[in-house]
C-alpha positions as CSV (number, residue, x, y, z in Angstrom):
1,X,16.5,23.8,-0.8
2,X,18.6,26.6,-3.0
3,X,20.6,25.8,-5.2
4,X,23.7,28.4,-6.2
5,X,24.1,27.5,-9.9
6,X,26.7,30.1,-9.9
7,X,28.8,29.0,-6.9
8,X,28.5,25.5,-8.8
9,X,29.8,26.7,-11.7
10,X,32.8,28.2,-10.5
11,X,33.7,25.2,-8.5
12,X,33.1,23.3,-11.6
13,X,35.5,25.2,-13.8
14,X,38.0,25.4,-11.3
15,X,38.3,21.9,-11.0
16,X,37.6,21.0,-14.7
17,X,41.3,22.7,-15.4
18,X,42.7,19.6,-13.7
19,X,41.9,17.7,-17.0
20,X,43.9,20.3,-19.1
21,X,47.5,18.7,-18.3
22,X,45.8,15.3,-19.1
23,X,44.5,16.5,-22.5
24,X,47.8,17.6,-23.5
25,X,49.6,14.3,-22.7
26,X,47.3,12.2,-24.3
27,X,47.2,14.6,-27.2
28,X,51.3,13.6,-27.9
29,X,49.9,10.3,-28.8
30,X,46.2,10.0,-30.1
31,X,45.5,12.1,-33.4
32,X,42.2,13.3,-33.7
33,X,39.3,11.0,-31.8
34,X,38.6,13.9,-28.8
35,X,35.4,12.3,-28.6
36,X,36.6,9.1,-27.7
37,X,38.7,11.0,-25.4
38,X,35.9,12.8,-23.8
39,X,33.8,9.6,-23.0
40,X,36.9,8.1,-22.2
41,X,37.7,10.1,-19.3
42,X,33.6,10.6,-19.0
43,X,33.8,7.0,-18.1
44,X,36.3,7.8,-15.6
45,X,35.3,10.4,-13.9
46,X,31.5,9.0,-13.2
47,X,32.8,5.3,-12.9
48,X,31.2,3.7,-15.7
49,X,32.5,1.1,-18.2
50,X,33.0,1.2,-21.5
51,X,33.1,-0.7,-24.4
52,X,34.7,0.4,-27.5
53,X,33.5,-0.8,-31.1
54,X,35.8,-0.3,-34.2
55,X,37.6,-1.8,-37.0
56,X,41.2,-2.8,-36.5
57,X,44.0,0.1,-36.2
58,X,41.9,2.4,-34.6
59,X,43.9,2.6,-32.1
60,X,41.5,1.6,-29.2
61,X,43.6,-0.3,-27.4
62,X,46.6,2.4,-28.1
63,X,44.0,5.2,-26.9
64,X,43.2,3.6,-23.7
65,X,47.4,2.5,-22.8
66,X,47.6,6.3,-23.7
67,X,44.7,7.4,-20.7
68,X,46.8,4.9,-18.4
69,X,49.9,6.4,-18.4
70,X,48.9,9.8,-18.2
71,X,47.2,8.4,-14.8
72,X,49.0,7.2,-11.5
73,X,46.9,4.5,-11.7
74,X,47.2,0.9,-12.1
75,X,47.1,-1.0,-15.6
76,X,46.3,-4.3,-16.7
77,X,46.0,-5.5,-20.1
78,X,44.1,-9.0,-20.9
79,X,44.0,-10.5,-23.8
80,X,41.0,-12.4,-24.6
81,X,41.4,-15.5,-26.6
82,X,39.2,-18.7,-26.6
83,X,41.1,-21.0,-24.4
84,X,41.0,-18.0,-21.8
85,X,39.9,-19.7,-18.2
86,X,38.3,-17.6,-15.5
87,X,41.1,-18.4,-13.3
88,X,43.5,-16.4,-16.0
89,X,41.2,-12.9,-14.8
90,X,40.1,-13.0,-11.6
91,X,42.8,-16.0,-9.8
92,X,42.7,-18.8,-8.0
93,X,43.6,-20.9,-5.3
94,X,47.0,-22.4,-5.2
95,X,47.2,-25.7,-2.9
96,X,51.0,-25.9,-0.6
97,X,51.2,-29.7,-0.2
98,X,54.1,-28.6,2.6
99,X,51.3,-26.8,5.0
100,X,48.4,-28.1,3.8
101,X,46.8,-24.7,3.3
102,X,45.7,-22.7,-0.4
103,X,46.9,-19.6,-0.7
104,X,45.5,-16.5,-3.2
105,X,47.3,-15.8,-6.5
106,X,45.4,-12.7,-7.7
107,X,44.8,-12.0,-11.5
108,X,44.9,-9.0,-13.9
109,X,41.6,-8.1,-12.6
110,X,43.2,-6.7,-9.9
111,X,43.9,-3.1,-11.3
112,X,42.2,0.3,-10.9
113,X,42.7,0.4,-14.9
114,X,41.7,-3.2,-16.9
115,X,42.0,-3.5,-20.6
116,X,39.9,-6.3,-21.9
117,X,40.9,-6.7,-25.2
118,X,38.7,-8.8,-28.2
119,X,36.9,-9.0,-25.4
120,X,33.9,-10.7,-27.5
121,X,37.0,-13.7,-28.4
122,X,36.7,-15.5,-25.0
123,X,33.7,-17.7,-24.5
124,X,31.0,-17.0,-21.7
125,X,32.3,-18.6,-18.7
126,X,34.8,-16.0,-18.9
127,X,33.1,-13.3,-19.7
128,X,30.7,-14.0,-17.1
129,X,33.8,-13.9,-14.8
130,X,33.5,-10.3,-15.4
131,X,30.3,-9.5,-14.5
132,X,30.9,-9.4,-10.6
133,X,33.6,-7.7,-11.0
134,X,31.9,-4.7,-13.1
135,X,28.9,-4.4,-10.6
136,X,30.2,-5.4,-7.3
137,X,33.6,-3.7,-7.9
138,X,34.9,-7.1,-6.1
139,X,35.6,-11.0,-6.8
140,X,35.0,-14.1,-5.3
141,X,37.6,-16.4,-5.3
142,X,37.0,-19.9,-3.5
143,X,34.7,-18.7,-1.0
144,X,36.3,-15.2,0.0
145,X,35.3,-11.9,-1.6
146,X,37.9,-9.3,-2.2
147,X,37.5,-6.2,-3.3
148,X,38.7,-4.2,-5.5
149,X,41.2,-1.2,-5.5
150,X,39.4,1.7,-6.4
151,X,39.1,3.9,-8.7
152,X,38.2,0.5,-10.8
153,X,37.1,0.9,-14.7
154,X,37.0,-1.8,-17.3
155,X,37.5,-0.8,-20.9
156,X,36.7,-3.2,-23.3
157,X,37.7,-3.5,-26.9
158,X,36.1,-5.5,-29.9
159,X,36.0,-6.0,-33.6
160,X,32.6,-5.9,-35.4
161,X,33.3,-7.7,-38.5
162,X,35.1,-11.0,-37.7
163,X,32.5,-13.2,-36.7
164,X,34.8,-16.3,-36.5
165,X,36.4,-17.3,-33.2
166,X,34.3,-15.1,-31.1
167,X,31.3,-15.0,-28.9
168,X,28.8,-12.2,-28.9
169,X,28.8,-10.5,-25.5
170,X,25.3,-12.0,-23.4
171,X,22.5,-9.2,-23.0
172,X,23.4,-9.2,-19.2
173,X,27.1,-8.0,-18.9
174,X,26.4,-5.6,-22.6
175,X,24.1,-3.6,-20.1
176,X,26.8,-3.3,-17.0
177,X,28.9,-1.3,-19.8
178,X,28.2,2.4,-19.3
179,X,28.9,3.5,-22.9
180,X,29.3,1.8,-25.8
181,X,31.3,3.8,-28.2
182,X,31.8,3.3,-32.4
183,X,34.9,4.4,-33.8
184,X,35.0,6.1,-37.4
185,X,38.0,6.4,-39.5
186,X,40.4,9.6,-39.4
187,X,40.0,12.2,-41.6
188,X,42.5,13.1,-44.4
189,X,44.1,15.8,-42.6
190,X,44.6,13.7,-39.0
191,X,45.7,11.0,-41.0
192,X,48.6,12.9,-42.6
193,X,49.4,14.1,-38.8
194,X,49.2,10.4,-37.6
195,X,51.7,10.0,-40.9
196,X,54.1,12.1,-39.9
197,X,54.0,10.8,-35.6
198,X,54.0,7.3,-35.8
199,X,55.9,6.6,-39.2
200,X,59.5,5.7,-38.0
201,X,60.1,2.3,-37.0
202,X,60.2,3.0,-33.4
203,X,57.8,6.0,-32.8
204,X,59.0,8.1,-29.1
205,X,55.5,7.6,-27.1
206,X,56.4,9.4,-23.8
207,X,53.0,10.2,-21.6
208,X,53.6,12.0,-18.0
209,X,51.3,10.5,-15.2
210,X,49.5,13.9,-14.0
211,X,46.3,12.8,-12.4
212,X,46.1,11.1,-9.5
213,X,43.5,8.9,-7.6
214,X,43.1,11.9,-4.8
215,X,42.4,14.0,-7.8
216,X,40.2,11.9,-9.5
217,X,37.8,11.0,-6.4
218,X,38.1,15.3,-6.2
219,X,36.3,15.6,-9.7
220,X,33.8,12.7,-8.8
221,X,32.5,14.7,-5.9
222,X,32.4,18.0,-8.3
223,X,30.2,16.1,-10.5
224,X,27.7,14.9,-7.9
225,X,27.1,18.3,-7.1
226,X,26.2,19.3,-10.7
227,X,22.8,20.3,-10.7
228,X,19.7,18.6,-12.9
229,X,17.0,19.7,-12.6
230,X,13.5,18.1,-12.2
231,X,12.6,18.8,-16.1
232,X,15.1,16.7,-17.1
233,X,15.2,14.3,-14.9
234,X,11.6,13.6,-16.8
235,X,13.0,14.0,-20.1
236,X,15.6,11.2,-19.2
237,X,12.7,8.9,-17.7
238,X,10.9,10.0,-20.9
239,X,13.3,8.7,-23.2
240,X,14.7,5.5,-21.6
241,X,10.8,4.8,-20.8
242,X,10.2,5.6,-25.1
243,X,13.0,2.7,-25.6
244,X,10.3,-0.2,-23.9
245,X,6.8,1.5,-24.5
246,X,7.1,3.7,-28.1
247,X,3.6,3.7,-28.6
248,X,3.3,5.7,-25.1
249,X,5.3,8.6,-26.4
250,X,3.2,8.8,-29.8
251,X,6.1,6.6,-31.9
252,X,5.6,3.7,-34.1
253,X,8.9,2.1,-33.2
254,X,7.2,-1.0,-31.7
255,X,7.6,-3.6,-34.0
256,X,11.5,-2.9,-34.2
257,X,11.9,-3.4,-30.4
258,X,12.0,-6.5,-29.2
259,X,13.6,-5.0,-25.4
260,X,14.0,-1.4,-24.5
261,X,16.4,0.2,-22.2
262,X,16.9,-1.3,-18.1
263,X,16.9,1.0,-15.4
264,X,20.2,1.1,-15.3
265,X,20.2,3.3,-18.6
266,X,18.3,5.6,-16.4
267,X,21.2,6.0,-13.6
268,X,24.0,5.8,-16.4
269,X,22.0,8.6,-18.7
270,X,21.8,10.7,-15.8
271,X,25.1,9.7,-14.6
272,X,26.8,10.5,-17.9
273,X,25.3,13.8,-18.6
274,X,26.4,15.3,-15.6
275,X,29.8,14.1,-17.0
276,X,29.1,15.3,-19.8
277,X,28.5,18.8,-18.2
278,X,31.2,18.7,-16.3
279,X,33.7,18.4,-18.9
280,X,31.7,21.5,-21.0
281,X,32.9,23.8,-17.5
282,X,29.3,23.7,-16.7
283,X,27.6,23.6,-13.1
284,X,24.1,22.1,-14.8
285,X,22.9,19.8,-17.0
286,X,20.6,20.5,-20.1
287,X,18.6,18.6,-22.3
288,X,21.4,18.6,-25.1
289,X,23.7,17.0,-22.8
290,X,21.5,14.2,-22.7
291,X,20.9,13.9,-26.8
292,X,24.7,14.0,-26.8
293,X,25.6,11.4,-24.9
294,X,22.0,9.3,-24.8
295,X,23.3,7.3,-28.0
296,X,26.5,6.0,-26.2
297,X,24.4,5.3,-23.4
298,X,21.4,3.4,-25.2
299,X,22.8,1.8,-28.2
300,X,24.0,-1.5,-27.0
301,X,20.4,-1.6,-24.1
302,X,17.9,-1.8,-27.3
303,X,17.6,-5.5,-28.2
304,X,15.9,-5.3,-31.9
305,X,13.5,-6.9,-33.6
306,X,13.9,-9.6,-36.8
307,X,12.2,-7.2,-38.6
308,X,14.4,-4.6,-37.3
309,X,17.4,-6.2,-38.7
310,X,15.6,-7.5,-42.0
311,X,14.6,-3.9,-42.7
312,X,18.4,-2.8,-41.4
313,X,17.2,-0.9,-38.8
314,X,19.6,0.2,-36.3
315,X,19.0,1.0,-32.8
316,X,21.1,4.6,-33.5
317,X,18.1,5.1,-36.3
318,X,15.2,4.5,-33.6
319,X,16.8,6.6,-31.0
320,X,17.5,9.8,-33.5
321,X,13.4,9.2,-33.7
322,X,13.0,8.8,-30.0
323,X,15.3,12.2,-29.7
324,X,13.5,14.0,-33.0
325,X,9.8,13.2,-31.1
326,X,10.2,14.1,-27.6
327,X,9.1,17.3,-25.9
328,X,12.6,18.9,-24.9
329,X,12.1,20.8,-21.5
């Protein structure tokens, strides 16, 4: 079969002008952070969670209220706390002593857009309540399924440094996140720009809706068509498979890793750089969109060693060795 890379790439930069308006709204609120951005609407556009990582007043949870609003989508904000129940996420079943019968009060799941905030601060049951949810795109409640309104995206927030009062996220629901993204400070000149927005007592944060779900299932289709071809489609295999089995690819990783990458990786990495493509105006993928977007991808699916961690080894310092040592197509 042919492929017209050219007819691709108009069609692709056509519709990639439908982000523009979006840009610009968020851009009235968030200062700096356009690659949070990016994945953000990366994890949009191809359907993938995310889970953002960074120290408080980052503004995650601003950044992703911000991506709502600009949307005609939606929005639910949880707030995870330890005495959360299942039943506050997904609903329950509420008994009518007057009929006899139960009828369904729905939860905050329930929303094309879910903010799961701390989401590391409610203990496993609930978190587990999730996991359906994320991969099935429905719920069970009693013994019905529904399903859920889509587009559907969770975005997840958490703090890395307080350790008290939370619960690190099982292995299991980690990998159902697409992306796991690290947030860094602002630098001095964004932080004087951020200075100058949001230092009066009651800051005007105005954000149009300008994408809707018609447009949004539009781009999704766009991105299917992206072409990869069968070189990197290796490449990918190459390096998800250099996550499990170093010593295959010539590394000598292996006593750092004590698990390596799913398959899912696999879908996700390709997934996310024809995303990643996409948003570059581009009709095909290339091997740097895949090093681009392979650490958001992997960093959360490497489960480390002791010695890893005793040597304070990261899993973003054995992937920059996975991405350094591999044969680029």
């Amino acid at each position: 079969m042919t492929v017209d890379i050219q007819e691709i790439n108009r069609h692709v930069q056509d519709l990639r002008a439908r982000l523009d308006p979006l840009y610009q709204e968020m851009g009235k609120i968030i200062v700096g952070q356009r690659t949070m951005i990016d994945r953000l609407l990366l994890g949009l556009l191809t359907g993938g969670h995310i889970l953002l990582e960074g120290l408080p007043g980052l503004a995650k949870t601003l950044s992703v209220r911000t991506l709502a609003q600009g949307l005609q989508l939606s929005f639910h904000r949880i707030q995870f706390t330890p005495d959360l129940l299942p039943a506050d996420v997904i609903g329950t079943q509420i008994y009518n002593p007057r009929t006899g019968d139960f009828s369904i009060k729905k939860g905050p799941i329930f929303a094309n857009l879910v903010l799961a905030d701390e989401i590391n601060r409610a203990p496993a049951k609930v978190q587990s309540a999730l996991l359906e949810a994320m991969q099935e795109k429905q719920v069970t409640i009693g013994d019905t399924s529904y399903a859920l309104e889509q587009p559907f995206l969770v975005l997840a927030t958490q703090n890395p440094i307080e350790q008290e009062g939370t619960y690190p996220l099982p292995e299991a629901q980690v990998d159902r996140f697409m992306l796991k993204l690290k947030l860094t400070y602002p630098n001095k000149d964004e932080e004087l720009e951020i200075l100058n927005r949001m230092a009066a007592i009651d800051p005007i944060l105005t954000v149009a809706p300008v994408l809707a779900p018609e447009d949004i299932f539009a781009l999704r289709r766009a991105i299917d068509q992206i072409y990869i071809d069968d070189k990197i489609k290796h490449y990918i295999v190459n390096v998800v498979h250099a996550t499990r089995q170093p010593g295959d690819q010539g590394l000598d990783i292996g006593p750092f890793v004590q698990y390596g990458a799913s398959p899912r990786a696999t879908i996700f990495l390709t997934r996310a750089a024809k995303g990643q493509a996409f948003l570059d105006g581009r009709g095909y993928v290339t091997p740097q969109d895949v090093k681009s977007i392979g650490y958001d991808v992997l960093r959360h699916r490497i489960i480390l060693t002791y010695e890893a961690e005793a040597e304070d080894i990261s899993s973003e310092t054995l992937l920059q060795r996975i991405f350094d040592s591999l044969r680029v197509p």
